[in-house]
C-alpha positions in Angstrom: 88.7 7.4 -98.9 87.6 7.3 -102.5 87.8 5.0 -105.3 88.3 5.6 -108.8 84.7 5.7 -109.4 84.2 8.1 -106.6 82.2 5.8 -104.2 82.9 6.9 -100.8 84.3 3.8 -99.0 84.0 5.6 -95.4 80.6 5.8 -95.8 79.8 2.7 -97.1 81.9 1.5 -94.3 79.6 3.0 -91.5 76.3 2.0 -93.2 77.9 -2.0 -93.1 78.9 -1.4 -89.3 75.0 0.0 -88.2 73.9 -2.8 -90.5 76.1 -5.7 -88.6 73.7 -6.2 -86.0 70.5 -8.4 -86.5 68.4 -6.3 -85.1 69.4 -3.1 -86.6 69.3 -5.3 -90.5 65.5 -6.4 -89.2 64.8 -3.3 -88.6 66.1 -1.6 -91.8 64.9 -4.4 -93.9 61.5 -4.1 -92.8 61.4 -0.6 -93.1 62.8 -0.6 -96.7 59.2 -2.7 -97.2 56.9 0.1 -95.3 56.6 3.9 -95.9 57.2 4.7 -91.9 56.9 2.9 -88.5 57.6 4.1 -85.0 59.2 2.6 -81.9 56.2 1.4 -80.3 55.0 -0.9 -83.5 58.8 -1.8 -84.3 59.1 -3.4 -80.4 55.7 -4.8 -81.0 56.7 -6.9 -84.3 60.3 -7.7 -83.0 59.6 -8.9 -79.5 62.4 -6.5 -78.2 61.8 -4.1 -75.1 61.5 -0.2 -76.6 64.3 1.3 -75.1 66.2 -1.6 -76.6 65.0 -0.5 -79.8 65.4 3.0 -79.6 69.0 2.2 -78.8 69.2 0.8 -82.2 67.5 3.5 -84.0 70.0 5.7 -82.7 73.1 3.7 -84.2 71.1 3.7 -87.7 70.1 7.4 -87.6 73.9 8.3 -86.8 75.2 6.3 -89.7 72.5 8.2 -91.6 70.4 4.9 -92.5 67.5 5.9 -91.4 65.4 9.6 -91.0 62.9 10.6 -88.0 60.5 13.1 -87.9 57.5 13.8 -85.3 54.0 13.0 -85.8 52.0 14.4 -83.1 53.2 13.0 -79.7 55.6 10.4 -81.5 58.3 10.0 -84.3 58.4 8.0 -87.3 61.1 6.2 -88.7 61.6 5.8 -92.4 64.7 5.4 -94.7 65.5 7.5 -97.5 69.5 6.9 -98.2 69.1 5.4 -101.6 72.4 3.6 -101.1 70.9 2.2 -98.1 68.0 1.1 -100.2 70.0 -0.2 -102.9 71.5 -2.4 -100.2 68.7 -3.8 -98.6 67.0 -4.4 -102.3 69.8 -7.4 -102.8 68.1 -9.0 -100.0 65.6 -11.9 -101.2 
């Protein structure tokens, strides 16, 4: 669905639902304020247990909020949707 400046609602939409949960808006927010961070250091800082965490990377990386890549024997987390970034800039 488009409107009649051409912002595409659907995927607005999806970034809003992966966003929804605290957890998932911690973890974008905080990485809108870093370069990168992995798993291990994100269930560090947030108290949560890793496969609990990874479990919410997953949700964000399907709504295309966030990017991984590997770095030797792990992978890094970083966001590059500028919308996304946009977003989480509002935040104060």
């Amino acid at each position: 669905m488009k409107t009649d400046k051409d912002i595409d609602i659907n995927e607005y939409s999806e970034i809003f639902k992966a966003l929804a949960h605290p957890t998932r808006l911690t973890i974008a927010y905080n990485l809108s304020k870093k370069a990168e961070c992995n798993v291990s250091k994100m269930s560090e800082c947030l108290g949560v247990p890793q496969p609990t965490v990874s479990q919410h990377l997953t949700i964000l990386k399907n709504a295309n909020v966030i990017t991984g890549y590997r770095n030797g024997n792990q992978i890094c987390y970083k966001i590059e949707n500028q919308k996304v970034i946009k977003i989480l800039e509002q935040m104060v």
